[in-house]
Legacy VTK file of the C-alpha trace (Angstrom):
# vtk DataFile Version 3.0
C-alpha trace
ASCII
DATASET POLYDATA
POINTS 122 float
55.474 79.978 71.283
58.995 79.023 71.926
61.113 80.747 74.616
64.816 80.232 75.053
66.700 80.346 77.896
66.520 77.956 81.196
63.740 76.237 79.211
61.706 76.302 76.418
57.933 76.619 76.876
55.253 75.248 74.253
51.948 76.917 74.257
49.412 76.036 71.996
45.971 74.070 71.275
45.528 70.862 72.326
44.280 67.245 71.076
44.169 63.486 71.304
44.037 62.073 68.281
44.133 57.769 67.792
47.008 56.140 66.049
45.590 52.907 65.389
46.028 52.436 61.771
48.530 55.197 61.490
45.364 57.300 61.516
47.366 60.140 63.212
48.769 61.356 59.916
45.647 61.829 58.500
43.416 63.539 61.562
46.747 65.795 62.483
46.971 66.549 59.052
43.299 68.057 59.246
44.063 70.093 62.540
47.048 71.496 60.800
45.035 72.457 57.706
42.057 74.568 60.170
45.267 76.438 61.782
47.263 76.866 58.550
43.874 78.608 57.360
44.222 81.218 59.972
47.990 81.661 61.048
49.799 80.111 57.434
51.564 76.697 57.508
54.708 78.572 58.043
54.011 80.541 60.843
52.895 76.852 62.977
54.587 74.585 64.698
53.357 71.033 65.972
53.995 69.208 69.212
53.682 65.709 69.747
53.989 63.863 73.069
52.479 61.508 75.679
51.779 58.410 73.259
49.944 55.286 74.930
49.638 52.339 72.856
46.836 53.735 70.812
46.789 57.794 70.840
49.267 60.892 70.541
48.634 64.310 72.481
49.385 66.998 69.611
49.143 70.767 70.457
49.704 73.167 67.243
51.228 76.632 68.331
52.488 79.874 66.758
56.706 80.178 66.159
56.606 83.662 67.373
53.664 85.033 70.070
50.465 83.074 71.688
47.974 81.000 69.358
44.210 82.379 69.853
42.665 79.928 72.032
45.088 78.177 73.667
44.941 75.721 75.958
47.977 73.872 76.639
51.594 74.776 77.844
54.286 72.605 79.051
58.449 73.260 79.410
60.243 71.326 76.691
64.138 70.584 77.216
66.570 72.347 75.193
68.431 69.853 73.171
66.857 68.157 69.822
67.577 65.878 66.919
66.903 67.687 64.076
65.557 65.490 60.825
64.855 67.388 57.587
62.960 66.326 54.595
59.208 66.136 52.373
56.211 66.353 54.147
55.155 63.337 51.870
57.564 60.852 53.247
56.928 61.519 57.145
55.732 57.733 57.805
59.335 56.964 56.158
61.031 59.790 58.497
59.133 58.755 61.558
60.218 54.534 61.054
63.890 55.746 60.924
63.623 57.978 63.836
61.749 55.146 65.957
64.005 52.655 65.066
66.188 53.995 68.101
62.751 53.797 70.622
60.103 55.914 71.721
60.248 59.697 71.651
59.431 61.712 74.777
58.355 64.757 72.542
58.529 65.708 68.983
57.954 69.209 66.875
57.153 69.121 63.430
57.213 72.415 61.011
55.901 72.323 57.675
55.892 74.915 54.969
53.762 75.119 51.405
56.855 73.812 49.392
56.144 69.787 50.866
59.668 70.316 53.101
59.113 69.533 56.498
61.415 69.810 59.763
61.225 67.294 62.997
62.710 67.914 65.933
62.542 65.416 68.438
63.816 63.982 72.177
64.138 61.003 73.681
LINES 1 123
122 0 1 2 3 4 5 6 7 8 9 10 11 12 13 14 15 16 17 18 19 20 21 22 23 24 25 26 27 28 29 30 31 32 33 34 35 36 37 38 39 40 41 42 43 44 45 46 47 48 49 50 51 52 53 54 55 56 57 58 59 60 61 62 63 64 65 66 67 68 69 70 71 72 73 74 75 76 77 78 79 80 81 82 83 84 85 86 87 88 89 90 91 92 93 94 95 96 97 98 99 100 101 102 103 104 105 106 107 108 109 110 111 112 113 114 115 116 117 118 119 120 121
């Protein structure tokens, strides 16, 4: 759920997932499928943040109210890049956007059309 106002708050359900071999886009791909099956693609939101050298913490959450089930909340800052574009060319999005350096946190929408929307912080 996101709140505006002195903060932003993220709550949602949490997971590690590896990103040796880019493997991320694949295995957070899945965990957005199980949610999209129960909320609709367009009604999620993904956050990425607290990379090491070989995994991502992603939490999936609702755009409007509390996910069943979850688990994780943290306060997000209140000014973001915004990148728009297709789902299918996220590796190409993602190389641009690191080009700069690492990200401190990142939210990804997606709806059923292949257009996706990243917001991200440094």
């Amino acid at each position: 759920m996101f709140l505006k106002g002195a903060h932003m708050k993220f709550t949602g359900i949490r997971r590690v997932f590896s990103t040796k071999n880019e493997e991320q886009y694949t295995t957070i791909g899945v965990f957005w499928d199980e949610l999209s099956d129960i909320y609709g693609r367009e009604n999620l939101m993904g956050l990425g943040c607290n990379w090491t050298a070989d995994s991502i913490e992603y939490a999936i959450a609702l755009k409007q109210g509390t996910i069943t089930g979850a688990d994780y909340e943290i306060d997000l800052p209140d000014e973001w890049t915004i990148v728009r574009g297709r789902t299918k060319q996220l590796g190409e999005i993602y190389s641009r956007i690191y080009e700069d350096g690492p990200l401190l946190y990142e939210i990804e929408e997606f709806d059923e059309k292949g257009n996706c929307r990243i917001r991200y912080c440094r």
